[in-house]
C-alpha positions in Angstrom: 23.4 24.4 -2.8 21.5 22.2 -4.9 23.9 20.0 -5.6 24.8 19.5 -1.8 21.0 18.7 -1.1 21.0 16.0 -4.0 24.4 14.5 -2.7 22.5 14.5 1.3 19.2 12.9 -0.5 21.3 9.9 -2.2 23.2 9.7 1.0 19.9 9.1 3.3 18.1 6.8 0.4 20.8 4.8 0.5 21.2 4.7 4.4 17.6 3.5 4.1 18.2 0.8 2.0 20.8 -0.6 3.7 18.7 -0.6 7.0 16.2 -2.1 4.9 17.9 -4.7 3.8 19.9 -5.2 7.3 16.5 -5.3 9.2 15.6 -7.6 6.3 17.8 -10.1 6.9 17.5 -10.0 10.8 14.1 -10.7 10.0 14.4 -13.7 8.1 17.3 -14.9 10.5 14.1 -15.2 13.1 12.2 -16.8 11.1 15.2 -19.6 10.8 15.5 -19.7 14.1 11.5 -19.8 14.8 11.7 -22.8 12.3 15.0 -24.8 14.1 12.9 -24.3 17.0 10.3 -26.8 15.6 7.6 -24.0 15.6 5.0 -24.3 12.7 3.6 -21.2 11.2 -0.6 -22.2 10.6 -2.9 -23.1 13.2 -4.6 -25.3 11.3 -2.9 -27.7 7.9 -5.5 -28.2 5.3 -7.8 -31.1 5.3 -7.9 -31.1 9.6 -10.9 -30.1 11.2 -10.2 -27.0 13.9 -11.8 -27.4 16.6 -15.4 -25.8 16.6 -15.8 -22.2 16.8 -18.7 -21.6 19.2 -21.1 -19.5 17.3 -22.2 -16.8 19.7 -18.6 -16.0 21.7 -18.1 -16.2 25.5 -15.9 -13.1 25.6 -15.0 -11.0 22.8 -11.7 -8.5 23.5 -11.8 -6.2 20.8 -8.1 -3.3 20.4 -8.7 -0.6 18.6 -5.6 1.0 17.6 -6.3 5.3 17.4 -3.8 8.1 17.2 -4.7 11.7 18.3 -2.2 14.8 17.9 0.5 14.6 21.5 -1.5 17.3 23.1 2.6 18.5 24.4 4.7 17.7 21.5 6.2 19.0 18.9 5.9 18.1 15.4 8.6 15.4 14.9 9.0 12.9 11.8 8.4 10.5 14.3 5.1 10.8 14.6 2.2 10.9 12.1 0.9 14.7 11.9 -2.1 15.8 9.8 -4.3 13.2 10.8 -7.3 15.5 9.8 -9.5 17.2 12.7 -9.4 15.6 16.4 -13.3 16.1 16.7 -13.8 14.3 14.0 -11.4 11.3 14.3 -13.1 11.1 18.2 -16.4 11.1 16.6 -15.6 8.1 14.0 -13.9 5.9 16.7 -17.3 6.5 19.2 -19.3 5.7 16.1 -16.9 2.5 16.3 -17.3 1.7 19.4 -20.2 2.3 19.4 -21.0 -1.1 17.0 -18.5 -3.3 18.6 -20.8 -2.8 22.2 -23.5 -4.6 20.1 -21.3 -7.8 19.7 -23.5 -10.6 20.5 -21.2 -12.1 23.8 -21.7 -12.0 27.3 -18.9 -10.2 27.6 -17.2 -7.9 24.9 -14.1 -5.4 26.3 -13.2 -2.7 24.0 -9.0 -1.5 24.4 -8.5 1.6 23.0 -4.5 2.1 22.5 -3.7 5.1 22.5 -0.9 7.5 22.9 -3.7 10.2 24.5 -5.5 8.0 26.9 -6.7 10.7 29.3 -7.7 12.8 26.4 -9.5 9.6 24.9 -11.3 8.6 27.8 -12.7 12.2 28.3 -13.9 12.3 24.8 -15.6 8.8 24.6 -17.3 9.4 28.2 -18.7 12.7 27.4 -20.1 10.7 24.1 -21.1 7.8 25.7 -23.1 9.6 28.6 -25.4 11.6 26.0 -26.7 8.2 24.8 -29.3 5.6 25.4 -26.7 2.9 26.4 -24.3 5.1 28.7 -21.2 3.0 29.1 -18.3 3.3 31.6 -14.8 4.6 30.4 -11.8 3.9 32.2 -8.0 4.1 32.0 -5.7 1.3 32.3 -1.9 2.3 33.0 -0.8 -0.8 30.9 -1.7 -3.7 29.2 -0.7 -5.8 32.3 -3.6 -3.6 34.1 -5.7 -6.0 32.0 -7.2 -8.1 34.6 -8.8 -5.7 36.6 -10.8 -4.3 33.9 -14.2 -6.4 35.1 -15.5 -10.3 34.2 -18.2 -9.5 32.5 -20.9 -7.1 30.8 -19.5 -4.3 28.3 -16.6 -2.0 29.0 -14.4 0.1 27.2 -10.7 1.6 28.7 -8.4 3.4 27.0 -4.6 2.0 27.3 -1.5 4.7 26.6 1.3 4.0 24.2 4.6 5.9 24.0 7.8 5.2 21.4 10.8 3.0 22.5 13.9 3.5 21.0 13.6 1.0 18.7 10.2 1.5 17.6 9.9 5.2 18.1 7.5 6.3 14.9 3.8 6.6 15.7 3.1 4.1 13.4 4.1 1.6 15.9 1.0 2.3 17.8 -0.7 -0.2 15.8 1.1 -3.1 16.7 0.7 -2.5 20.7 -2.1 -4.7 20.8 0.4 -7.9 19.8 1.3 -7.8 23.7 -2.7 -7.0 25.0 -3.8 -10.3 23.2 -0.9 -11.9 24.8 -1.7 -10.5 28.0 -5.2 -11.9 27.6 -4.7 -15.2 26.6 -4.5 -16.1 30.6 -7.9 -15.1 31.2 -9.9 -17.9 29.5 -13.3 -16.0 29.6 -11.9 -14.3 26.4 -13.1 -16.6 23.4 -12.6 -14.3 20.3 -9.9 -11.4 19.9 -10.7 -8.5 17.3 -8.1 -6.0 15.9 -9.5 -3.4 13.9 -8.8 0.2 12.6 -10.7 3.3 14.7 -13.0 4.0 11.7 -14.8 1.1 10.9 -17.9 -0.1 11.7 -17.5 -3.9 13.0 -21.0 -5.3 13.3 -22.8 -8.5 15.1 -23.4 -9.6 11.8 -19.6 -9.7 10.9 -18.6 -11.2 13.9 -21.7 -13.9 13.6 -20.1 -14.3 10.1 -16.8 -14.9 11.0 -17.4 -17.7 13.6 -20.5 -19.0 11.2 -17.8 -20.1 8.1 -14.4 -20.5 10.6 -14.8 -24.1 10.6 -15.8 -25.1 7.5 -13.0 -23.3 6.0 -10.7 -24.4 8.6 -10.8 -27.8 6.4 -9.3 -25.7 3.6 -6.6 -23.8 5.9 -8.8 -20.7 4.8 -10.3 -18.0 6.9 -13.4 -15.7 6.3 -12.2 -12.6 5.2 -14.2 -9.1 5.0 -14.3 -6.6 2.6 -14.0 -2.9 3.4 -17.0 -0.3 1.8 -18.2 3.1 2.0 -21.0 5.1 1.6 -20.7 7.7 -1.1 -23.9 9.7 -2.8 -26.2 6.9 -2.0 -23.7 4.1 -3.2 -21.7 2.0 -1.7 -17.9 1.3 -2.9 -15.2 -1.2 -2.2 -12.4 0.1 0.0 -9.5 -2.0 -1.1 -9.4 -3.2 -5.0 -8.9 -0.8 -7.8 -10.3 -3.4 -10.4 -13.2 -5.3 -11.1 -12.3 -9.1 -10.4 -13.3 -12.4 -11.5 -13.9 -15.9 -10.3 -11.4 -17.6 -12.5 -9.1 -18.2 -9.7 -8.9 -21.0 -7.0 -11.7 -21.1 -4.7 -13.9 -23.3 -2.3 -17.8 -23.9 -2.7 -19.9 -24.5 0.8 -23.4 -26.0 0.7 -25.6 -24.4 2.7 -25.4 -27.9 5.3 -21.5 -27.6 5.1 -21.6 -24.1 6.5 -23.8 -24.5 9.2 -26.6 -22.8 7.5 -30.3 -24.5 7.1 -31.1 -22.8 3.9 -29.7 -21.0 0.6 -27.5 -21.2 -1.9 -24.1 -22.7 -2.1 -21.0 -19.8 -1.7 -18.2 -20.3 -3.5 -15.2 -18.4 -1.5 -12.5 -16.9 -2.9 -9.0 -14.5 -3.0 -9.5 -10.7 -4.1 -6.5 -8.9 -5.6 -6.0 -7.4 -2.5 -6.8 -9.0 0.3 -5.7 -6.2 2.7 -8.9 -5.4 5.1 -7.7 -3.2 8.1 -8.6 -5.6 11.0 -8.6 -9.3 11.4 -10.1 -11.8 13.9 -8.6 -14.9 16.1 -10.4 -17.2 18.0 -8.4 -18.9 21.1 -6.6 -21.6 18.8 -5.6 -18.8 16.3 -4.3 -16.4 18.9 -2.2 -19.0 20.7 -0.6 -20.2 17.5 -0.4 -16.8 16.0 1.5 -14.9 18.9 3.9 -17.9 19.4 4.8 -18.4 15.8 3.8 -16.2 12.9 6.3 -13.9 10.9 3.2 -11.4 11.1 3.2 -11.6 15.5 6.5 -8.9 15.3 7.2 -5.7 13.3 10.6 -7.0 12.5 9.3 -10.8 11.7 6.6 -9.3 9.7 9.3 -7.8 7.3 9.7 -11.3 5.8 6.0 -11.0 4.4 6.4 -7.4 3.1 9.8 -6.6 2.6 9.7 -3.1 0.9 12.2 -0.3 1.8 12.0 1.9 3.5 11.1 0.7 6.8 8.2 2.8 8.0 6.4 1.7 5.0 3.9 -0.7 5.3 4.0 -1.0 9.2 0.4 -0.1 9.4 -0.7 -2.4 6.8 1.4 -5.1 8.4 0.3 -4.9 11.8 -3.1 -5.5 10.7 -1.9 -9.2 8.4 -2.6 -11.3 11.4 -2.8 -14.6 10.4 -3.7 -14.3 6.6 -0.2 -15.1 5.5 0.7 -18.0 7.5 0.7 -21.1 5.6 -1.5 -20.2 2.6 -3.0 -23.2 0.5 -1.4 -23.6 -2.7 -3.1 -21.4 -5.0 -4.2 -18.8 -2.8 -2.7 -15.9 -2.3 -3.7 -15.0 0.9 -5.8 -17.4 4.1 -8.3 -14.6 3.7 -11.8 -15.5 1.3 -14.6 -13.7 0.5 -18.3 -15.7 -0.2 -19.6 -14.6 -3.7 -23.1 -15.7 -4.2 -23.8 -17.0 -8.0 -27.1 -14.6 -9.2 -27.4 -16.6 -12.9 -25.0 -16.7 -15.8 -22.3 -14.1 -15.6 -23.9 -12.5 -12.4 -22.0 -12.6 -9.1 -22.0 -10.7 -5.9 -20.5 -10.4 -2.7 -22.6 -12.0 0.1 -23.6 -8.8 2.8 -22.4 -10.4 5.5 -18.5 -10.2 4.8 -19.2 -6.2 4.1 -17.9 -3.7 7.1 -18.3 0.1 6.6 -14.9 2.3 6.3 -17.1 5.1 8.2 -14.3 7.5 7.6 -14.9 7.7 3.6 -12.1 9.2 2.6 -11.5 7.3 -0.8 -15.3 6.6 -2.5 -15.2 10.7 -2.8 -11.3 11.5 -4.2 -10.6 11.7 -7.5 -6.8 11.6 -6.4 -7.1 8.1 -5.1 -7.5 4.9 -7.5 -9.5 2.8 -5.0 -12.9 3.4 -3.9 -14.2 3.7 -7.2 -16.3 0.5 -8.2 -19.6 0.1 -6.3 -20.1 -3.1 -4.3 -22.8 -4.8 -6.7 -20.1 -4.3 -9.5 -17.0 -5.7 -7.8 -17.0 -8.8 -10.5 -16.9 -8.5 -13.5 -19.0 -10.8 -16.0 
């Protein structure tokens, strides 16, 4: 019997592949055709201005991609099971939500896609109505439902998500919001987009960052990139990189005059090993460009960035690219910099601001997992 089982695993593994490799190729065969087409993958080339990035956003539309357990469906490969305990994931993405309310804009809407929207709503609203700030929570049949979610002030609805037949694993959930930012590109009230995982704490001060160095690294073809940190015995780690980095790499300096700012030191910006960060931001020149024409706007495009077998890896990690891939500066690895501040000789730090909390805090605390492991004040190395 044991043979037959090794003979059925080799069989699958190498039907796998050769859908990896077929979906590969399609992929790539888009990207051709995106090109022949006369589209242009970057919003901005290096060494042009964008066009100016209002500091304090009009309208902020914020998707916040979060699975719960089918409350009437069986376990199935097809969807992702042991997602830890429901009350708890429902209390990390209200703890979310929670911080993306306090977005400094006249008008911020929070889109909570979902394959549970009814059980989602009910959650967040019995939350929400305990607090100080009790906030309405609604439940929008579709993304085209959009437009009648209100103008202005804060509101959060809950959208539902269900598998197709050709993208029928639950990991597809994360890239419904690709169609609710195209959806809301006709309502011009909506200045900034925000995509972001449900368990991370997304700030005023990291939007007020983003839009504060967008332009000045615009010249560059860069954007301002965050870095992912939890809390863990009184310290805080870094999410994402597994070794201490240094500064011998390319990067940009900014005076404190070419970033806007009216005092302190000069930043110098640059790549870390990893530059995966579980959310990114657009303004209303990025979105445009990025939903028309990068790889990264489609889970089968997006398999030109990441090509690694077998197809369900990854599609997490690449719906949440965005932008950071399309037309990187020579040098670079990613679009994506962090500002380091220089302390003295051999002494460098991250700058706060770039920092957003992984509330979950599942890595700082295993020894199983490699990352999570060097405290923020540590991340570079002398």
């Amino acid at each position: 019997m044991a043979d037959f089982d090794l003979v059925r695993e080799k069989a699958r593994n190498g039907a796998l592949l050769a859908r990896s490799h077929a979906s590969l190729a399609a992929a790539r065969g888009l990207v051709a055709l995106d090109v022949a087409r006369g589209r242009r993958v970057g919003a901005v080339p290096t060494g042009v201005r964008a066009e100016p990035a209002d500091l304090r956003p009009s309208g902020v539309l914020v998707a916040v991609a979060h699975w719960r357990s089918p409350s009437s469906a069986p376990a199935s490969e097809d969807f992702p099971q042991g997602a830890g305990d429901e009350s708890g994931r429902a209390s990390l993405l209200a703890e979310c939500i929670e911080s993306l309310l306090g977005l400094d804009a006249d008008r911020v809407l929070v889109a909570v896609l979902t394959n549970e929207p009814r059980q989602a709503a009910r959650h967040l609203s019995a939350h929400f109505a305990g607090t100080s700030n009790p906030t309405a929570v609604s439940t929008l049949a579709n993304d085209r439902s959009l437009r009648g979610a209100g103008t202005d002030g804060n509101r959060v609805v809950t959208i539902g998500w269900r598998p197709t037949l050709r993208w029928r694993h639950g990991f597809y959930l994360t890239w419904a919001h690709k169609a609710l930012f195209g959806q809301a590109l006709s309502d011009p009230g909506f200045s900034h987009f925000v995509y972001l995982e449900d368990d991370l704490r997304f700030t005023r001060e990291s939007l007020a960052y983003w839009c504060r160095f967008r332009e000045p690294l615009a010249l560059f073809g860069l954007l301002p990139g965050f870095v992912r940190y939890e809390v863990f015995n009184g310290d805080r780690y870094v999410v994402d990189q597994a070794r201490r980095q240094n500064l011998y790499r390319p990067s940009v300096v900014l005076s404190a005059s070419e970033s806007g700012r009216t005092s302190g030191p000069d930043l110098r910006f640059v790549n870390l090993d990893n530059p995966y960060q579980g959310m990114y931001v657009l303004d209303r020149g990025l979105a445009i460009d990025h939903l028309r024409n990068s790889p990264a706007r489609s889970p089968l495009r997006s398999r030109t960035e990441s090509p690694v077998p077998p197809w369900e890896q990854l599609v997490r990690e690449r719906a949440a690219m965005g932008p950071i891939f399309d037309n990187v500066p020579s040098g670079f690895i990613s679009r994506n910099v962090v500002p380091v501040l220089d302390l003295g000789p051999e002494e460098q730090c991250l700058e706060p601001s770039c920092l957003v909390e992984h509330v979950s805090g599942n890595y700082a605390p295993s020894p199983d997992r490699r990352y999570g492991k060097i405290r923020v004040e540590d991340l570079f190395a002398p």
